[in-house]
Each structure stands twice: as C-alpha cells, then as structure tokens.
C-alpha positions in Angstrom: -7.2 -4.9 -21.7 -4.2 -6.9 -22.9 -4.0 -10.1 -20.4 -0.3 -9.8 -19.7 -0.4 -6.5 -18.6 -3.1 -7.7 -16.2 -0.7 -10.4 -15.5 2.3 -8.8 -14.5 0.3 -6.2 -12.4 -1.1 -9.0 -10.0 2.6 -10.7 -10.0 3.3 -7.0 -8.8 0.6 -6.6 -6.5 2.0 -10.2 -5.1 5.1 -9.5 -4.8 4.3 -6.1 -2.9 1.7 -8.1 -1.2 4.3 -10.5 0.3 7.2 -7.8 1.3 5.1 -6.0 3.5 3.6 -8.8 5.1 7.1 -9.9 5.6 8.1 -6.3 6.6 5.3 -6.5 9.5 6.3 -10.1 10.9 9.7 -8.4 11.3 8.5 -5.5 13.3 6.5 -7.5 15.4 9.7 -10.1 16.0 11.7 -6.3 16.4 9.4 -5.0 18.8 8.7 -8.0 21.3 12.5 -8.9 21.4 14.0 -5.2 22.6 15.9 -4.8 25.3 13.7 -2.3 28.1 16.4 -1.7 30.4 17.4 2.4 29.7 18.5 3.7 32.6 19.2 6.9 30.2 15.8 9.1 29.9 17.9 10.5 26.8 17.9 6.5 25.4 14.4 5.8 26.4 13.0 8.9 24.3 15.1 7.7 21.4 13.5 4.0 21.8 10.1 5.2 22.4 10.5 7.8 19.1 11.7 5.0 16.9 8.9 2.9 18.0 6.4 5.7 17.5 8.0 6.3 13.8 7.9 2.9 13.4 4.2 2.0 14.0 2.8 5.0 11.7 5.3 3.4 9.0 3.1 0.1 9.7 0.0 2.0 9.8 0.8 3.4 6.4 1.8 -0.1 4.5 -1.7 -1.6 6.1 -3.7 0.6 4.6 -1.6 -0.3 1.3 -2.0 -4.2 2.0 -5.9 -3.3 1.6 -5.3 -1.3 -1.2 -3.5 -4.2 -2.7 -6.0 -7.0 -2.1 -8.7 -4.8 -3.3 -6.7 -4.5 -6.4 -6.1 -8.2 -6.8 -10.1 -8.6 -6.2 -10.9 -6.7 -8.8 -8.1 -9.2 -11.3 -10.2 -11.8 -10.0 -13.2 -10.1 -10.4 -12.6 -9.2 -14.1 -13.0 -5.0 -13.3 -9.5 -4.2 -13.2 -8.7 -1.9 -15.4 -11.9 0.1 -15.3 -12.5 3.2 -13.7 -14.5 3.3 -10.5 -15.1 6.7 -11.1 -16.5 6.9 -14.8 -17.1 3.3 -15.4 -14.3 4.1 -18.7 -10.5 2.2 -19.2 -7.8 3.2 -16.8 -5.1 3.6 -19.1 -1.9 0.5 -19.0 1.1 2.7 -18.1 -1.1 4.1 -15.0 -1.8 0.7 -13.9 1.7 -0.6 -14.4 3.1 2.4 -12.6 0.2 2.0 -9.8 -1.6 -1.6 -10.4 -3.6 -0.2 -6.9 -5.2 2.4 -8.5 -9.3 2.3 -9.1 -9.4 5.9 -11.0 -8.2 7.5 -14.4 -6.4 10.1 -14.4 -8.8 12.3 -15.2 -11.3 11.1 -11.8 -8.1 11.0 -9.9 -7.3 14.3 -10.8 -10.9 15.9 -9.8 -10.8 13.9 -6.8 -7.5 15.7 -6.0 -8.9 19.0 -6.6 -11.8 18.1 -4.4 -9.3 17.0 -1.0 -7.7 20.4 -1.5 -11.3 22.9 -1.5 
C-alpha cells in the first residue's frame, strides 16, 4: 500500500481523533455548568430530553474514538490496509473514505447480510 495514503489516513484518523475528544470535554464543561432551577415541568422535560439526546450522541462518538485508535494501531502495527476478514488488501478509496474500517467490501458486505438474517 502506497505510504501516503497510509499517511493521510492517520492524519485523518488524528484529526477525528482530536474533535471528538474536544467535542466530549465540551459536553462535560455543558453539562456540569447548567442552570437546574425549572420551575416549568414543560422546561425540565426539554432539559432532561436534550441531555438524554445528548449522551447517546456521546455514546455513539466513543465507540468511534475506539474505532479510531484501533485503526491508528493497526498504522503502527503495519496491518492497515489488510482485511480482517480474508487476510486480502482493503482497497485505498475505501480506506480514504473510511480509514476505520478493518473489512473489504466484499467481507463488509457478507457481514451486512449476516446482521439482517
């Protein structure tokens, strides 16, 4: 695999990396500092709704921050770029367009097929 391509997926996976652990610190900062005085149940639902829609949003980009240092393991590692599932090369516009991936297309796609039965 051509070493700039695996180059500008870990700056990617970086830069990824670092907005959503950014994005986290700020909810964390959002979420200690909020005023708790509602005396409106109608307010309190909306607070307690955001919040709610808030944390699965979190929930969501954690299990992407271990998607993403799994990824940058495998740069480190040498294996990016080959597939977990058939040992053969994940193809470079697949990994550009999702550097977290661990499958081909082809694996991906049976593993699909397998979630839906």
């Amino acid at each position: 695999m051509d070493r700039a391509v695996i180059e500008k997926c870990r700056a990617d996976l970086q830069h990824q990396l670092d907005e959503l652990m950014a994005g986290a610190e700020r909810t964390v900062v959002d979420m200690t500092h909020v005023e708790e005085n509602f005396p409106d149940p109608t307010d309190r639902a909306s607070l307690e709704s955001n919040r709610n829609f808030t944390l699965r949003l979190r929930d969501r980009d954690r299990k992407l921050v271990a998607k993403i240092k799994e990824a940058i393991k495998r740069i480190e590692a040498g294996t990016f770029g080959i597939c977990q599932g058939c040992g053969g090369e994940i193809e470079e516009k697949r990994l550009i367009a999702r550097p977290v991936t661990s499958l081909c297309i082809d694996c991906k796609t049976v593993a699909e097929e397998e979630e839906v039965k």
